[in-house]
C-alpha positions, -999 to +999 in steps of 0.1 A: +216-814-704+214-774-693+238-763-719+256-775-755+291-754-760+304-760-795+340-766-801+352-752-832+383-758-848+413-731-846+447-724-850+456-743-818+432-770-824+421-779-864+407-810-848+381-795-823+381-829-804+416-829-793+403-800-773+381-821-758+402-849-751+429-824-734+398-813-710+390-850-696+425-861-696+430-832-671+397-840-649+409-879-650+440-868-638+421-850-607+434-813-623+411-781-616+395-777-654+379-748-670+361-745-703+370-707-720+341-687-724+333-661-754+357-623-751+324-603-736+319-587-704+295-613-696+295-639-721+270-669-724+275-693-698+288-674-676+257-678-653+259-714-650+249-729-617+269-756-603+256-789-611+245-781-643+253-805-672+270-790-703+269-814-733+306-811-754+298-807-791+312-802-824+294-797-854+291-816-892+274-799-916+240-788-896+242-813-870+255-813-838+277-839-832+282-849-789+314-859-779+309-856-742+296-842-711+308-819-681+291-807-649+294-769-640+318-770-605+310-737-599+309-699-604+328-685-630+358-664-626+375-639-648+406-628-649+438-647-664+441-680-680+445-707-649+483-719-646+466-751-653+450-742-685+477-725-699+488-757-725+454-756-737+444-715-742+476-697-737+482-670-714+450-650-720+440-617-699+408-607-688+387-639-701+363-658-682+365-694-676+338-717-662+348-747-639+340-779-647+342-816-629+329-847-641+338-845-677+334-879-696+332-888-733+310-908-748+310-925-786+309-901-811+273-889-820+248-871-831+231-849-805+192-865-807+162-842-819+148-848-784+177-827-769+176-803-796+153-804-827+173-805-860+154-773-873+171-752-837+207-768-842+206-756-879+197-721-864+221-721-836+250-734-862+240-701-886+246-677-853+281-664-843+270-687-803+289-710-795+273-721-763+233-725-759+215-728-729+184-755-731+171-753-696+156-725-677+156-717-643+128-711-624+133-673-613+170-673-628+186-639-625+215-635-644+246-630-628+276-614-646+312-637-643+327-615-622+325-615-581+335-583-560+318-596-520+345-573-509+325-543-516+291-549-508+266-538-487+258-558-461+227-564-440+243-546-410+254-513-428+243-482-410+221-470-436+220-427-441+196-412-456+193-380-476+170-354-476+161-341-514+149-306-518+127-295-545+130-268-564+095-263-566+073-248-536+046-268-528+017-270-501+029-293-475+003-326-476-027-329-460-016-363-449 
């Protein structure tokens, strides 16, 4: 597993698995599916690489508890809640989503201490998170949710430059 994100209950969903269950029954049913990431410009997870393996928790007490897993399907977008996703979020503006495939559940349990040591799930239950990455990449860079290829430079861009003038004098170099 790359990732844990925490489902919590709210007024949508008081029983954060039913969540869950609404995610696989779209992927079962061959439906583009989307996990909702946190309101920030560039919330956690929103770097996930395709491929990556996000395990589907909740939480008892200070335990994890894995309900299932989901691979990362690829970059993630921001913008409006997918038509698709709109039974299970709403019609939300301006949110980012990350795209998931391969979601399956598995028997209710709790996540083992080899995965994530009981003393770090009792941390990351104390913190506002909701997602937490437990893999690093080799020379990650992190990469915001949003995508604009539109305006970028390119390799062929006839590159100007300008000349800066100093408002000091100075002796011109030796060199």
């Amino acid at each position: 597993m790359d990732w844990l994100y925490r489902f919590t209950a709210n007024d949508q969903y008081p029983d954060p698995t039913e969540e869950i269950d609404a995610l696989c029954t779209l992927d079962m049913n061959d439906e583009s599916t989307f996990i909702l990431l946190a309101k920030r410009k560039s919330p956690p997870m929103s770097g996930a690489s395709c491929g990556e393996i996000i395990g589907l928790c909740t939480s008892q007490g200070n335990r994890l508890i894995l309900h299932g897993t989901a691979t990362v399907a690829g970059d993630c977008i921001q913008g409006d809640t997918p038509p698709i996703m709109q039974p299970i979020y709403g019609n939300l503006a301006g949110r980012s989503f990350c795209p998931l495939k391969d979601l399956e559940r598995v028997p209710r349990t709790e996540l083992p201490e080899n995965t994530l040591s009981h003393d770090k799930q009792q941390v990351f239950l104390m913190g506002q998170s909701f997602v937490k990455r437990l893999t690093t990449r080799a020379g990650a860079v992190r990469r915001t949710a949003t995508r604009d290829f539109a305006n970028a430079e390119t390799p062929d861009t006839n590159w100007r430059f300008v000349r800066l003038a100093s408002s000091r004098r100075s002796q011109p170099s030796p060199w």
